[in-house]
C-alpha positions as semicolon CSV with decimal commas, in nm:
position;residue;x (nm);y (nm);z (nm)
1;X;1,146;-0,963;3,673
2;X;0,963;-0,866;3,950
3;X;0,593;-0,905;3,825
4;X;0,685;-1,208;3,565
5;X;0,473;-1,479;3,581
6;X;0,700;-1,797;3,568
7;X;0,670;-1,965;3,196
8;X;0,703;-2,337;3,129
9;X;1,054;-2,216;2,959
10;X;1,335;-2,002;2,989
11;X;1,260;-1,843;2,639
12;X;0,919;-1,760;2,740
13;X;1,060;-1,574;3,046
14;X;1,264;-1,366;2,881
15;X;1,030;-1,254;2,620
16;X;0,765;-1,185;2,929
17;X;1,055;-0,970;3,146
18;X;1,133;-0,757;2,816
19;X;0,752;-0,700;2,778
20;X;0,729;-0,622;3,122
21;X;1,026;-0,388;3,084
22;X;0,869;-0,218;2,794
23;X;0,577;-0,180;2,899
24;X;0,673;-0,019;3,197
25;X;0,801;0,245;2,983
26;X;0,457;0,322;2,839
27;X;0,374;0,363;2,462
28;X;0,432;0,505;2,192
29;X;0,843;0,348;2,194
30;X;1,083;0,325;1,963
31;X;1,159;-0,049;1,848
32;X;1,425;-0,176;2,142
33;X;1,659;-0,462;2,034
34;X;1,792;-0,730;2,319
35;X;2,052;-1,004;2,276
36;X;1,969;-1,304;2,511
37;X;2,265;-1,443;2,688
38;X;2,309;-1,776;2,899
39;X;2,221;-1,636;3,259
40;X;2,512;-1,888;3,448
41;X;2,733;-1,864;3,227
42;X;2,703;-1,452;3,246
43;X;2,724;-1,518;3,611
44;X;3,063;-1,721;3,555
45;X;3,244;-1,547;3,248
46;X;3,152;-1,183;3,327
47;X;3,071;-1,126;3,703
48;X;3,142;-0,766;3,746
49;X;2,857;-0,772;3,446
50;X;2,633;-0,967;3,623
51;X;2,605;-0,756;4,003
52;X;2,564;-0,476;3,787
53;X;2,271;-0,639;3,639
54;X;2,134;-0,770;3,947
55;X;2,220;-1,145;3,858
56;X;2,253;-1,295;4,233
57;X;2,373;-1,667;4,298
58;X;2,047;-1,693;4,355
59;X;1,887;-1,577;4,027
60;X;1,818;-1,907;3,815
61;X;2,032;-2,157;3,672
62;X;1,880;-2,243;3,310
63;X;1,768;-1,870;3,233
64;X;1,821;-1,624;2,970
65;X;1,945;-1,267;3,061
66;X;1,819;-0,984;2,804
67;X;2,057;-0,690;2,730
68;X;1,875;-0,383;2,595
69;X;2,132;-0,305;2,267
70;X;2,231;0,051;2,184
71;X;1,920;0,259;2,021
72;X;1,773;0,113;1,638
73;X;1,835;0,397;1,348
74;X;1,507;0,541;1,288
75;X;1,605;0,635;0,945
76;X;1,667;0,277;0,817
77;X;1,351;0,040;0,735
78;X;1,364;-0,216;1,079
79;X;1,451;-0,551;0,796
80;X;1,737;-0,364;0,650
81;X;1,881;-0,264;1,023
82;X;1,798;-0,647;1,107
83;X;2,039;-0,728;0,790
84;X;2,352;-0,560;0,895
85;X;2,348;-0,764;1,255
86;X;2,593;-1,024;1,310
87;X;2,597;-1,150;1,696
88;X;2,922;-1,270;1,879
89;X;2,929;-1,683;1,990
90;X;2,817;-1,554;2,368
91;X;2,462;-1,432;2,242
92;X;2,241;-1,750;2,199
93;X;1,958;-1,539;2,085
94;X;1,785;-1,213;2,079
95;X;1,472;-1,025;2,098
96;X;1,297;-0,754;1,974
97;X;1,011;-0,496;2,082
98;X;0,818;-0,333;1,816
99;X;0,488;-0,138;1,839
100;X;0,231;-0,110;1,488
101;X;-0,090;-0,090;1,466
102;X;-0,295;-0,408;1,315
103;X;-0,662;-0,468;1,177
104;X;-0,868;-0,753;1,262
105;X;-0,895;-1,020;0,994
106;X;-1,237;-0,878;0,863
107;X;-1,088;-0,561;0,718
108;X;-0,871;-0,751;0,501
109;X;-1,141;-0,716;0,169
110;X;-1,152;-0,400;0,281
111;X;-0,827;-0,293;0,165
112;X;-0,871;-0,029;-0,184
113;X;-0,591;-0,159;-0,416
114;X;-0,319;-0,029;-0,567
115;X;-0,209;0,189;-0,243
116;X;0,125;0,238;-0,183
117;X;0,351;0,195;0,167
118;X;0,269;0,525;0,275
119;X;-0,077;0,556;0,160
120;X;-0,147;0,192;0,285
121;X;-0,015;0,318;0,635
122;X;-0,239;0,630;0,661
123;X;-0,553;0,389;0,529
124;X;-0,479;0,169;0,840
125;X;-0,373;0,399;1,083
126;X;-0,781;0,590;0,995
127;X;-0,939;0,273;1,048
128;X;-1,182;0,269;1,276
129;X;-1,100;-0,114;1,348
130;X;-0,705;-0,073;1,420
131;X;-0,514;-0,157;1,735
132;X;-0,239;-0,104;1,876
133;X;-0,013;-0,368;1,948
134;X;0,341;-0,417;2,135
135;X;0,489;-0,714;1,994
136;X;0,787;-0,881;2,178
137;X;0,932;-1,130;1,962
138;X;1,259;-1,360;2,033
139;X;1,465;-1,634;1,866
140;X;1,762;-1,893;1,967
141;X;2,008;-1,984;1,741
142;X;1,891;-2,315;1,760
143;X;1,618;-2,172;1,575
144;X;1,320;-2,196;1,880
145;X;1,122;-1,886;1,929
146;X;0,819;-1,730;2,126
147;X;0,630;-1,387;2,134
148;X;0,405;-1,188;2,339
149;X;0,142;-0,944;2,267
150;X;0,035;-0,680;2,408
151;X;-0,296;-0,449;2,309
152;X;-0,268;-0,142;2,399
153;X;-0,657;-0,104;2,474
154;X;-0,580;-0,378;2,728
155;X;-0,258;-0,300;2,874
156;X;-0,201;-0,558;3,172
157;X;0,010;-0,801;3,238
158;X;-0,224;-1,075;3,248
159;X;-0,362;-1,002;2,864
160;X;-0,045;-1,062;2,719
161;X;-0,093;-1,355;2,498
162;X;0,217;-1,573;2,417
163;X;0,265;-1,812;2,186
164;X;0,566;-1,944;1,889
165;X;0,427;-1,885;1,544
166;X;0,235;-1,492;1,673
167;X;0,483;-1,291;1,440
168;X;0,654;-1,534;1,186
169;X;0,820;-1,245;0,919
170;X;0,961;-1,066;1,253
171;X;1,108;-1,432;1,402
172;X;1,242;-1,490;1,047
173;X;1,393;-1,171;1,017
174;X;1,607;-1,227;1,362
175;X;1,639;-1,551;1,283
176;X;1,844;-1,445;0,973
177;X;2,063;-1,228;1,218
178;X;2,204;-1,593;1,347
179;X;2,318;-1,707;0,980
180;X;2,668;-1,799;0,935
């Protein structure tokens, strides 16, 4: 977390150290799924866990660990994947990294009708208006979540914006990987 700004809350950390992780691994990445586990308690119920991730005495008290999970199918759609997840009581939340491309706001009438998933896709991925965007989104069970964004035409850690409600479907959808 060595470049990490420090965020008002141990949510926002975590979703800034995974962004910082992934982006450190450039573009053009598969979607990488985390699980967020209570750092002290990591530090008192799995130890031999904890030195190997670099979790000192020192590291803080009231902080959330990420734990990249094994690779995502690439074969499945991302919501039905999301759907088969069930976590065990010691993850209190997860995260997710996902890159897509997005149009500004303005291209919405510009949309022809009647396209399809694929031929929607290829429309937006021709647009002359698209960008690509890393999104880092993650979720408590308690149901709080933050995101970060990250463009790829300005790829630094200081134009990541932040913020709760940036990717509501995606929070939902991990949300929903909490439910009893």
């Amino acid at each position: 977390m060595s470049n990490t700004p420090m965020a008002a809350n141990p949510l926002t950390r975590a979703v800034l150290e995974i962004d910082e992780y992934v982006s450190g691994l450039g573009w053009d990445q598969p979607a990488r799924l985390f699980a967020l586990v209570d750092t002290a308690r990591l530090r008192t119920e799995q130890p031999s866990l904890a030195d190997r991730l670099g979790l000192d005495d020192e590291s803080e008290q009231s902080g959330l660990t990420p734990i990249e999970q094994d690779e995502i199918p690439t074969g499945k759609p991302l919501d039905e994947f999301l759907a088969t997840i069930a976590w065990p009581d010691a993850v209190v939340g997860c995260a997710l990294t996902v890159e897509r491309l997005m149009l500004p706001p303005s291209a919405e009438a510009q949309v022809p009708k009647n396209l399809d998933e694929a031929a929607l896709t290829k429309w937006v991925a021709e647009h002359p208006e698209r960008q690509e965007v890393r999104m880092t989104v993650a979720v408590l069970r308690d149901g709080t979540r933050d995101s970060a964004l990250r463009l790829r035409e300005k790829d630094s850690p200081t134009e990541v914006l932040t913020g709760s409600g940036l990717v509501p479907g995606l929070a939902e959808a991990l949300s929903a990987t909490f439910a009893e």
